[in-house]
C-alpha positions as CSV (number, residue, x, y, z in Angstrom):
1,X,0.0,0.0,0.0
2,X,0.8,3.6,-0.6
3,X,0.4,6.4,1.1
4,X,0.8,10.0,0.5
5,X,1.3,13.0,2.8
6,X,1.6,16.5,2.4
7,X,4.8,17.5,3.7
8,X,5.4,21.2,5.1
9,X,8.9,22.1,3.7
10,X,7.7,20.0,0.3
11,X,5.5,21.3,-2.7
12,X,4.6,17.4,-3.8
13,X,3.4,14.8,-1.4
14,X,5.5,12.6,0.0
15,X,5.0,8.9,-1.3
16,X,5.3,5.8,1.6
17,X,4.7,2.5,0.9
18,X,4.1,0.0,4.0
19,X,3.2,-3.7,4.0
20,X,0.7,-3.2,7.0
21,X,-3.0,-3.3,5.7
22,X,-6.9,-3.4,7.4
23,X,-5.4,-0.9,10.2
24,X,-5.8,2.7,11.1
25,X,-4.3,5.6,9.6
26,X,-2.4,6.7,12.7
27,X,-1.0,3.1,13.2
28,X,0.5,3.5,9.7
29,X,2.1,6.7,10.6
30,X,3.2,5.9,13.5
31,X,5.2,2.3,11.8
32,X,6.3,4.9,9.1
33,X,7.7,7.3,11.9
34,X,9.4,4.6,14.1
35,X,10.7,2.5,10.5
36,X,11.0,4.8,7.4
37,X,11.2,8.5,8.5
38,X,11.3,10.1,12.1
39,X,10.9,13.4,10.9
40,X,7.3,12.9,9.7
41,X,5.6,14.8,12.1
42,X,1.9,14.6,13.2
43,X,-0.9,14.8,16.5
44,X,-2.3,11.9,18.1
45,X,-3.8,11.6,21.6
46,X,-6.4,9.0,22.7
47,X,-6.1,6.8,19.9
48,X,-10.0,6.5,20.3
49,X,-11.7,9.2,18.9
50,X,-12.1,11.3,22.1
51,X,-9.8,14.1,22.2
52,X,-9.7,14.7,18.6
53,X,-6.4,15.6,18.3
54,X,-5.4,13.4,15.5
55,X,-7.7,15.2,12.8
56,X,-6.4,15.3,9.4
57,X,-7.8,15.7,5.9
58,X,-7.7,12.4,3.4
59,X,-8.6,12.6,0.1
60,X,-10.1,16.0,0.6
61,X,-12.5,15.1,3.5
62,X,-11.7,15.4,7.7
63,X,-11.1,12.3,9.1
64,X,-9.5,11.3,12.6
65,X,-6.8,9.6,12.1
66,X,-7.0,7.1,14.9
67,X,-10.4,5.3,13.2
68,X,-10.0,6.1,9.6
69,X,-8.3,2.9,7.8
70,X,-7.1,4.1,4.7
71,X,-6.8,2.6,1.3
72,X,-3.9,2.7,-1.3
73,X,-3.8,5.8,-3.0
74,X,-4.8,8.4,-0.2
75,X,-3.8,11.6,0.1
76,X,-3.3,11.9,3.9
77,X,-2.8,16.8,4.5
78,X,-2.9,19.0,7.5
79,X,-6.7,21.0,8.5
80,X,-8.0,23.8,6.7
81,X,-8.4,27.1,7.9
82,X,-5.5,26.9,10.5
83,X,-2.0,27.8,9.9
84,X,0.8,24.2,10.0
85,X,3.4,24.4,12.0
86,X,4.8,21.2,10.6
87,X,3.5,18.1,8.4
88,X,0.2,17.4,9.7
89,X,0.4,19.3,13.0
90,X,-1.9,23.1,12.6
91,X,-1.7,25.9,15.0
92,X,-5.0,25.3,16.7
93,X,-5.4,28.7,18.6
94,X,-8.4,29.7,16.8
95,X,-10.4,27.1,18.8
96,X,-10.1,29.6,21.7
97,X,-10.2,32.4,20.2
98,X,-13.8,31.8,18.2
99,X,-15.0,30.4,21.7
100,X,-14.0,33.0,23.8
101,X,-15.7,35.7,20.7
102,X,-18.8,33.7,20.9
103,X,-18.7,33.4,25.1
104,X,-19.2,29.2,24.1
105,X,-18.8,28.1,27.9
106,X,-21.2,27.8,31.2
107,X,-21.7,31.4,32.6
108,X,-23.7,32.5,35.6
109,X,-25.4,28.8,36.0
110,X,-28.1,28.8,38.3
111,X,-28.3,25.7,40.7
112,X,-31.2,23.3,40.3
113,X,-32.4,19.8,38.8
114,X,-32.3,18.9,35.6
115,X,-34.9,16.9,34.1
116,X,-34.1,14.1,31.6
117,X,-35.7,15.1,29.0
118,X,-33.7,19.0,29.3
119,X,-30.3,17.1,29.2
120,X,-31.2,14.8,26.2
121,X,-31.9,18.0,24.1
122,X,-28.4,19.1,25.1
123,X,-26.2,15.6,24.8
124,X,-25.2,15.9,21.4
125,X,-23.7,19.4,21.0
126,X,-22.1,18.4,24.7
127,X,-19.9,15.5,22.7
128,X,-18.1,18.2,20.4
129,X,-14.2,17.5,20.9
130,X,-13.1,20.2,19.2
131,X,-11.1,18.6,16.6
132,X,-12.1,21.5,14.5
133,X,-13.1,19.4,11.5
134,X,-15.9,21.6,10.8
135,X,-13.6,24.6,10.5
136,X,-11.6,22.9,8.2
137,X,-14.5,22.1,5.8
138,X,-16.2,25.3,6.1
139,X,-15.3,27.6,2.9
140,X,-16.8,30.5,4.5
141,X,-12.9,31.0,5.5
142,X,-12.0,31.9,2.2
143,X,-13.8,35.0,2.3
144,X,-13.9,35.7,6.0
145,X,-11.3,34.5,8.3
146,X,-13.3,36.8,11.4
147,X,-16.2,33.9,11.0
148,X,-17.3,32.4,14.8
149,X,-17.5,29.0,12.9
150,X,-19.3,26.4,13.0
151,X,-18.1,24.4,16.4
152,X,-18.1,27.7,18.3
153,X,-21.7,28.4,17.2
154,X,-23.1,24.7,18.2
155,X,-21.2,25.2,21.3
156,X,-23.7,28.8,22.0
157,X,-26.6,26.3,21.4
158,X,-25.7,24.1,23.8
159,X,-25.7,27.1,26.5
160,X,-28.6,28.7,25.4
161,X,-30.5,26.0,25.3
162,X,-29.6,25.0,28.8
163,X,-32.2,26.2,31.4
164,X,-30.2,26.1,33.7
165,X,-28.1,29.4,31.5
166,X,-28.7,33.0,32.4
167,X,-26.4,34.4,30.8
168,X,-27.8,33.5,26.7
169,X,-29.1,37.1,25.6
170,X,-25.3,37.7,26.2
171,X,-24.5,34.8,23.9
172,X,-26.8,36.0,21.8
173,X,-25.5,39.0,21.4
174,X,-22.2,38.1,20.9
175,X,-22.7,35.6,17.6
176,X,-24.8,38.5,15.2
177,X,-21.8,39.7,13.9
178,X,-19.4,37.2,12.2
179,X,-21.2,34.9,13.2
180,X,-24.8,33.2,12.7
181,X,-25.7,35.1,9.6
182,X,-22.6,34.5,7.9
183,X,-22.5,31.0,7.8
184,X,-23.8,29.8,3.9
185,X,-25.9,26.8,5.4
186,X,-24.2,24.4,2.9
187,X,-23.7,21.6,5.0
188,X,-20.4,20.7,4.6
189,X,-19.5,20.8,8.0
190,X,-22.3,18.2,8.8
191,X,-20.9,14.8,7.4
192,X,-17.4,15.3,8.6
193,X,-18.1,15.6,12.4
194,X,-17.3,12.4,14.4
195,X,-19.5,12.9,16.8
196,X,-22.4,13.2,14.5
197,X,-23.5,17.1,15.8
198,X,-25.3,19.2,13.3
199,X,-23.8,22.3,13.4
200,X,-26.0,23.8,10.2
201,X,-28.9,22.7,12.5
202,X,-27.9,24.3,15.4
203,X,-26.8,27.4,13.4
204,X,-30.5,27.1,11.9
205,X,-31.7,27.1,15.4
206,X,-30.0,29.9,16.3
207,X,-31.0,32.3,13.5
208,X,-34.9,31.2,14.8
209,X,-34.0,32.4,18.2
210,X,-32.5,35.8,17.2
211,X,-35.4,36.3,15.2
212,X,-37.7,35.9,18.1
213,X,-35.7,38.3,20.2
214,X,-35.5,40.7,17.7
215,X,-32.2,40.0,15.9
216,X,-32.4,40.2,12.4
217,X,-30.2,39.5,9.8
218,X,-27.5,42.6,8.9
219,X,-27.3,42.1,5.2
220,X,-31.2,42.5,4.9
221,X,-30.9,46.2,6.5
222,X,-30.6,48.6,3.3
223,X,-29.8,51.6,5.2
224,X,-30.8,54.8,4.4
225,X,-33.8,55.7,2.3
226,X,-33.7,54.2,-1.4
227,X,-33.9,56.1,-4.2
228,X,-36.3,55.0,-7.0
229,X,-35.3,58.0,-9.3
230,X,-37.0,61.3,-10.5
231,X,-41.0,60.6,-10.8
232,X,-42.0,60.6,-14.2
233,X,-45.3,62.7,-15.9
């Protein structure tokens, strides 16, 4: 089998062929880096899809390395949308940085039970592991690098949908600009989460909430009185 990876100090992939077969992707790295080349360099944690550190792009699509078993031919390169520091290894403070802009965390909780049915419609945004696979599919990068994105936003609609939250008109707030409305709704940060959250959904969601507290979307706000021309007799 053959493997390729996008190398940081190399404009063509890098070609490896190893004997090993039916195993993961970051087993076959890891036998290339301890038996071919010890400067390949790449992130791995877990090694079971937890802490999502090991999130790469193959063929074009994000994939965790430590459950994706690859096939000869693929094209193993580093995340979208984040700068590489080396290999398959990407600077990953934008995580923070989007979170913190979007106020994605617990704030001013109040005390009290839970039902079941209240935690159930918050369990799957709670599994996000912030690989940032949907930030590396989303293109609306390409045109603005300022976007919340997509696992920040699911993250707000995990709060605010908490009732246990008093703090979600601030998070509210916080995701009109950059954020909610700027998102295309194209989906392609749906299929390549691991944890199967929606963010387009939950982006959906979020847009119905602002409407109802009187949010609106910027772009639809002409500004200033619109000129139909000189009347005509």
């Amino acid at each position: 089998m053959e493997i390729l990876v996008k190398r940081s100090h190399e404009d063509n992939p890098q070609a490896y062929g190893v004997d090993v077969e039916n195993v993961t992707l970051l087993t076959i790295l890891n036998h290339i880096k301890t038996k071919v080349d010890s400067t390949l360099t790449y992130s791995h944690g877990c090694r079971s899809g937890v802490c999502g550190s090991c999130a790469v792009r193959v063929n074009g699509r994000e994939e965790l390395m430590c459950e994706y078993k690859p096939s000869d031919g693929d094209l193993v390169e580093p995340l979208r949308n984040a700068t590489v520091i080396r290999d398959l290894v990407v600077e990953s403070s934008h995580i923070e940085r989007f979170t913190r802009l979007a106020n994605g965390w617990s704030e001013n909780s109040r005390e009290g039970n839970v039902s079941e049915e209240e935690m159930e419609r918050i369990q799957t945004q709670s599994d996000c592991i912030l690989c940032a696979a949907c930030h590396s599919a989303c293109p609306v990068y390409a045109v603005n690098p300022d976007f919340i994105g997509p696992y920040a936003l699911t993250r707000v609609w995990r709060y605010v949908s908490d009732v246990r939250e008093s703090s979600s008109n601030e998070k509210m707030g916080a995701i009109q600009t950059n954020g909610i409305w700027d998102c295309t709704l194209c989906g392609e940060c749906v299929p390549v989460c691991p944890q199967n959250i929606a963010p387009k959904q939950d982006i959906m969601m979020l847009r119905t909430k602002s409407g109802m507290m009187g949010y609106n979307d910027p772009s639809m706000n002409f500004g200033g009185e619109l000129d139909f021309g000189s009347p005509m007799f």
